[in-house]
C-alpha positions in Angstrom: 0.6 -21.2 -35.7 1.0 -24.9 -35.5 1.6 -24.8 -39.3 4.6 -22.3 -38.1 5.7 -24.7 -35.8 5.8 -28.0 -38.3 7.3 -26.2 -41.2 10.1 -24.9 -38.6 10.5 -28.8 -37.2 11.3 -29.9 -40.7 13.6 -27.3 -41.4 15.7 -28.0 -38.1 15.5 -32.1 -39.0 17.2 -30.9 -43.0 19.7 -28.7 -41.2 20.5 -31.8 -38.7 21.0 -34.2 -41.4 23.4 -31.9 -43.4 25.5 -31.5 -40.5 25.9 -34.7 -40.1 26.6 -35.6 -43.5 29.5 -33.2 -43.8 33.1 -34.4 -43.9 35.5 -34.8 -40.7 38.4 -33.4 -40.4 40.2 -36.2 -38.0 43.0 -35.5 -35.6 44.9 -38.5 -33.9 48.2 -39.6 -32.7 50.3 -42.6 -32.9 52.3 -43.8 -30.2 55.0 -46.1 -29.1 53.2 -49.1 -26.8 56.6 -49.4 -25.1 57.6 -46.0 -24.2 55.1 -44.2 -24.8 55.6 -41.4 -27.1 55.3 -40.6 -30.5 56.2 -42.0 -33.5 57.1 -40.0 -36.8 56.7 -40.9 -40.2 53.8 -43.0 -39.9 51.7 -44.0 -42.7 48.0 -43.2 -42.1 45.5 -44.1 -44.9 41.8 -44.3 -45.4 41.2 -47.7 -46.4 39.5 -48.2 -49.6 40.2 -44.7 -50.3 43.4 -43.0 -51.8 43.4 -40.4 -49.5 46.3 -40.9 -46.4 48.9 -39.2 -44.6 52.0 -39.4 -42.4 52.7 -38.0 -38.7 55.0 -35.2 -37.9 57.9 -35.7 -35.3 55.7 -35.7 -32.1 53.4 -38.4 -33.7 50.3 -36.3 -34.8 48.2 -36.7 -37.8 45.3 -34.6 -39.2 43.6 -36.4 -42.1 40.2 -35.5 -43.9 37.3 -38.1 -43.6 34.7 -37.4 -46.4 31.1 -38.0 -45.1 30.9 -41.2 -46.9 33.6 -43.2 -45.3 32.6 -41.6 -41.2 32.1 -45.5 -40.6 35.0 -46.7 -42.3 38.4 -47.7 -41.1 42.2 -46.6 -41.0 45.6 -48.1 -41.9 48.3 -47.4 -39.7 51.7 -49.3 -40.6 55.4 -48.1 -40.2 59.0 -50.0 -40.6 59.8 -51.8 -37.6 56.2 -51.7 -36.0 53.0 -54.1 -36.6 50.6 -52.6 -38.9 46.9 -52.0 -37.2 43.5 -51.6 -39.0 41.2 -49.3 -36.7 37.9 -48.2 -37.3 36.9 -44.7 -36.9 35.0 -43.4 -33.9 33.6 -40.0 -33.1 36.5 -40.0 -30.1 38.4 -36.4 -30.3 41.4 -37.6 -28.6 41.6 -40.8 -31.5 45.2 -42.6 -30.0 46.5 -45.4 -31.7 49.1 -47.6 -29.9 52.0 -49.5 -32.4 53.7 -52.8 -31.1 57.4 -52.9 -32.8 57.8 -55.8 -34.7 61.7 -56.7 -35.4 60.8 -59.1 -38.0 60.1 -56.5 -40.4 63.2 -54.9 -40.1 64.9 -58.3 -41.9 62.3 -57.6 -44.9 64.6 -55.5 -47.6 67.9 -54.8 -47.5 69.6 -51.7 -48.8 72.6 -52.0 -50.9 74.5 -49.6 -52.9 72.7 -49.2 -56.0 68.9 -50.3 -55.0 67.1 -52.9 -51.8 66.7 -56.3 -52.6 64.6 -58.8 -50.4 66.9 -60.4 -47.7 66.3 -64.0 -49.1 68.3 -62.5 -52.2 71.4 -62.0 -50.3 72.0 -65.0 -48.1 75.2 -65.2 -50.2 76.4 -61.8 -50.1 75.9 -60.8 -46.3 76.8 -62.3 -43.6 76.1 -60.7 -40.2 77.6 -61.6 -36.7 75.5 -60.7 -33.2 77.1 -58.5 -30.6 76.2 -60.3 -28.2 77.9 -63.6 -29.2 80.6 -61.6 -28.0 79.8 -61.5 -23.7 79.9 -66.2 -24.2 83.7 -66.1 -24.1 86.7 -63.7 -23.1 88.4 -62.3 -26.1 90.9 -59.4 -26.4 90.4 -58.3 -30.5 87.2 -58.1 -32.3 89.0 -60.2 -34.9 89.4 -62.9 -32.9 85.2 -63.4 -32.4 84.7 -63.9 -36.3 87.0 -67.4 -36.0 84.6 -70.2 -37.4 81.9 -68.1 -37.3 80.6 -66.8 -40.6 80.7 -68.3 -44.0 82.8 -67.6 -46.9 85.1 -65.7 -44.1 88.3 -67.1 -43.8 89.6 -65.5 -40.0 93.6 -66.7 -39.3 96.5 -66.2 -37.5 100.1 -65.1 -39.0 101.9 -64.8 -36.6 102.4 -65.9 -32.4 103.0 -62.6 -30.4 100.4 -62.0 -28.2 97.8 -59.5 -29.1 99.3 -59.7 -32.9 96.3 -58.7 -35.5 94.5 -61.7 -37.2 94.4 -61.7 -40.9 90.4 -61.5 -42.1 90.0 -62.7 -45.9 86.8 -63.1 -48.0 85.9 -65.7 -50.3 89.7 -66.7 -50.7 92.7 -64.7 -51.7 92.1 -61.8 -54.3 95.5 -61.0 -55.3 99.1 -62.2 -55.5 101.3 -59.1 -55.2 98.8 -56.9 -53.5 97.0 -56.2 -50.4 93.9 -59.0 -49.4 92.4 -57.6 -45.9 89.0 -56.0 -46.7 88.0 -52.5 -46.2 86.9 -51.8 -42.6 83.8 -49.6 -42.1 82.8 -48.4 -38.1 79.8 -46.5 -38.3 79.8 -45.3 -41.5 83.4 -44.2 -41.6 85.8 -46.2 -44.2 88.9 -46.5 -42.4 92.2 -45.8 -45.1 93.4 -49.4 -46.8 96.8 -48.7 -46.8 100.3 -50.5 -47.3 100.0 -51.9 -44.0 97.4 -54.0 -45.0 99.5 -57.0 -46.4 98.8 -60.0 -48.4 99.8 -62.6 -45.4 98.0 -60.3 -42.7 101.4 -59.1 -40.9 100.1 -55.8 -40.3 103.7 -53.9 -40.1 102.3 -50.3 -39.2 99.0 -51.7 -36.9 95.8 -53.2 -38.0 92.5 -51.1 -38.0 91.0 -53.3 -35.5 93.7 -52.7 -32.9 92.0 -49.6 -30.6 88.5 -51.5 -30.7 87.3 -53.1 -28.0 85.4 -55.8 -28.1 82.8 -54.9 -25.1 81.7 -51.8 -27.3 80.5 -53.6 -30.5 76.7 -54.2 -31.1 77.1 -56.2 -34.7 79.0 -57.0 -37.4 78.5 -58.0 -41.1 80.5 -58.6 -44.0 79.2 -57.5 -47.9 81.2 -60.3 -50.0 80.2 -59.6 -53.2 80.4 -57.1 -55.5 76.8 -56.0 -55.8 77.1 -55.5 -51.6 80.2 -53.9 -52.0 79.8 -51.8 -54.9 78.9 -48.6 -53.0 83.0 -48.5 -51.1 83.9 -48.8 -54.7 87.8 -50.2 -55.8 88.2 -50.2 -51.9 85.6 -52.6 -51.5 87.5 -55.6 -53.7 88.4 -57.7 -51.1 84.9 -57.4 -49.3 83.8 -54.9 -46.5 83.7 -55.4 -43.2 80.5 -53.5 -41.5 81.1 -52.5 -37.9 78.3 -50.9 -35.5 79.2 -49.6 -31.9 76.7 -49.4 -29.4 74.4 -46.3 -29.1 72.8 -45.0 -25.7 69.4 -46.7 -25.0 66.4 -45.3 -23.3 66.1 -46.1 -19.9 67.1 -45.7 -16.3 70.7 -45.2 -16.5 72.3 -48.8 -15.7 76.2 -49.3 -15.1 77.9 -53.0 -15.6 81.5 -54.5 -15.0 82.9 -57.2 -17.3 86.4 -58.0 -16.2 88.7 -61.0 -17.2 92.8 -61.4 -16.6 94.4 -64.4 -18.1 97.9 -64.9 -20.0 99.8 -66.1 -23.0 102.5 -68.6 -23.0 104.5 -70.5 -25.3 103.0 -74.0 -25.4 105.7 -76.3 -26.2 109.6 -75.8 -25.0 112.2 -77.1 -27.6 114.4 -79.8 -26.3 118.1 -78.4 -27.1 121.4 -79.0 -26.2 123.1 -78.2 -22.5 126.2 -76.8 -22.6 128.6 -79.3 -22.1 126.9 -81.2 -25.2 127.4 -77.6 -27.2 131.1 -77.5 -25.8 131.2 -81.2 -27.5 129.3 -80.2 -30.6 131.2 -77.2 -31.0 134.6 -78.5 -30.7 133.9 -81.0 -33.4 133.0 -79.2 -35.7 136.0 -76.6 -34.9 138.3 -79.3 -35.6 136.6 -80.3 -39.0 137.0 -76.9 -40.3 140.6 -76.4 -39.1 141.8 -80.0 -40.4 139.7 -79.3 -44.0 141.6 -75.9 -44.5 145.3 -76.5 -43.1 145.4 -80.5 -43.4 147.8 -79.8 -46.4 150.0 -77.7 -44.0 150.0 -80.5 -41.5 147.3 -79.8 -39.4 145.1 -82.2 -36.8 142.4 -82.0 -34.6 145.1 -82.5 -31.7 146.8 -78.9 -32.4 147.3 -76.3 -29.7 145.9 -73.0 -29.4 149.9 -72.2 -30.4 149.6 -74.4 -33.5 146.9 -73.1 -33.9 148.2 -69.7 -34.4 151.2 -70.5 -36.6 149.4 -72.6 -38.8 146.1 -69.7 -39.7 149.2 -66.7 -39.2 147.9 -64.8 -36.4 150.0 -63.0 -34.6 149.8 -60.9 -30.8 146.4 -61.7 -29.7 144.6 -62.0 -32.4 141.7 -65.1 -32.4 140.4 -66.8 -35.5 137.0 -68.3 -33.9 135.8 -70.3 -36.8 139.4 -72.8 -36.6 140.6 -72.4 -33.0 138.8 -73.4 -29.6 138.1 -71.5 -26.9 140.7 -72.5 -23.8 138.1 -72.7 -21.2 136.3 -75.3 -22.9 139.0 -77.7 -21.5 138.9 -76.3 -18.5 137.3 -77.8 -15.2 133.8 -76.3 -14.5 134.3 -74.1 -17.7 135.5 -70.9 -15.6 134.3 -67.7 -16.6 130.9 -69.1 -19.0 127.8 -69.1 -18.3 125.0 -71.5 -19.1 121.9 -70.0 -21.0 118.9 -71.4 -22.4 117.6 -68.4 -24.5 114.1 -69.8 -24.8 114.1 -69.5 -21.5 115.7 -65.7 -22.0 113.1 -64.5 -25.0 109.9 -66.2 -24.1 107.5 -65.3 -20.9 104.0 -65.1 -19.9 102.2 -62.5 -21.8 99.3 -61.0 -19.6 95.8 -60.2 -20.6 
């Protein structure tokens, strides 16, 4: 009996042992620390081992432990998060937690033909913050890249208010054709068309025009060809990358930016009133008339009759360019008015 009883013992110990040494089949989930829920795609790998796999949308993973490795360790890493190495436990409810880590996401960059390490293209990309946007008033997206990246040249053709600036890059790329880059908003080339001038003037509207300024979260600009080559024969004056802002997680959060200002002409021309232009004009009347009838006789001191005879007019016919107007002599100049048409065509533009 107590033979029985031992041989029975050693049997349950074998059986023990082999359970234990049997391989795990490991079930986890990754999460985001900040929100909370789950993160896809996330590499999961057995270190020292080849074996690994990724997690589906929710965050979930299933990955086979072989008995060997029950005390080893995992790698979990993903773009834009910290990487972690956790050791395996016999918890069945194995959570891992990721911190994001933006510095990652300035690692590689993807251009059109490959991904080249960031350091590469210092000279190919330059990239402008959204938020440099909220430190002054400004009513075109245009007018924020001013000064503000390299190898950008950001001017202004012409002086009506709201008028599109003219964006070039690296200098101007042709004589008789078009030098504004391609636009891109989200993915979406907008059409390079005629309107797109050499000097900027923008006859038919500038891309840029229906943006506003409030809604961008970045911009860059591809300078070189290599950045540039995916737009293709579009792409020969640069390309100019715009990205709106997307909805964010969150309690819902509502804010008011609101500016007025105006635009005004910053210097007034001295001219002439008008009893200097009566002056002015009558002179050089006079010169005229005496330089084409002087052989026939005539002076500056001719009538408005004299006049007449002299040029050939007849019934009330008026030859401006050699005969004065009669109520230039005249007391108070009866009948004219005074205008100063800067004052006429020029006033405050409001913003």
């Amino acid at each position: 009996m107590k033979k029985n009883i031992i041989l029975l013992l050693m049997a349950s110990l074998i059986f023990s042992v082999n359970v234990f040494a049997q391989d795990r089949q490991l079930k986890g989930k990754v999460l985001d620390e900040a929100t909370g829920l789950g993160i896809p795609n996330v590499s999961v790998t057995l270190v020292g081992s080849d074996k690994g796999t990724n997690t589906d949308d929710a965050g979930s993973f299933s990955i086979l432990i072989p008995a060997a490795s029950l005390k080893g360790q995992l790698r979990i890493g993903s773009i834009g998060y910290a990487s972690q190495t956790i050791s395996i436990t016999d918890d069945p409810n194995f959570v891992i937690k990721l911190k994001k880590d933006s510095k990652t996401l300035d690692d590689v960059v993807v251009i059109g033909y490959g991904a080249q390490k960031k350091k590469n293209l210092t000279g190919a990309v330059s990239s402008f913050d959204g938020r440099k946007l909220n430190e002054r008033p400004l009513a075109r997206v245009d007018q924020a890249l001013v000064g503000q990246l390299a190898g950008v040249t950001v001017k202004q053709t012409t002086g009506v208010p709201g008028k599109a600036f003219s964006i070039q890059v690296r200098g101007t790329g042709s004589i008789s054709g078009g030098n504004e880059p391609l636009y891109v908003i989200d993915g979406f080339p907008l059409s390079v068309n005629s309107s797109n001038t050499g000097n900027g003037s923008f006859t038919t509207g500038n891309p840029l025009d229906n943006i506003n300024p409030n809604d961008i979260e970045s911009i860059e600009v591809l300078k070189d060809a290599a950045a540039a080559a995916i737009y293709g024969s579009r792409a020969s004056n640069g390309v100019v990358l715009i990205t709106t802002k997307r909805g964010q997680t969150g309690k819902p959060k509502i804010s008011l930016n609101v500016y007025g200002g105006y635009n005004q002409a910053s210097k007034k021309l001295t001219m002439l009133n008008g009893d200097q232009w009566i002056d002015r004009a009558t002179e050089m009347i006079n010169a005229a008339y005496v330089l084409k009838y002087g052989v026939a006789g005539a002076t500056a001191n001719d009538d408005d009759a004299t006049r007449r005879a002299k040029i050939g007019l007849t019934g009330t016919q008026i030859n401006t360019a050699y005969m004065l107007d009669p109520r230039w002599s005249m007391p108070g100049h009866p009948g004219l008015a005074y205008r100063d048409w800067q004052d006429v065509i020029e006033r405050k533009g409001q913003m």
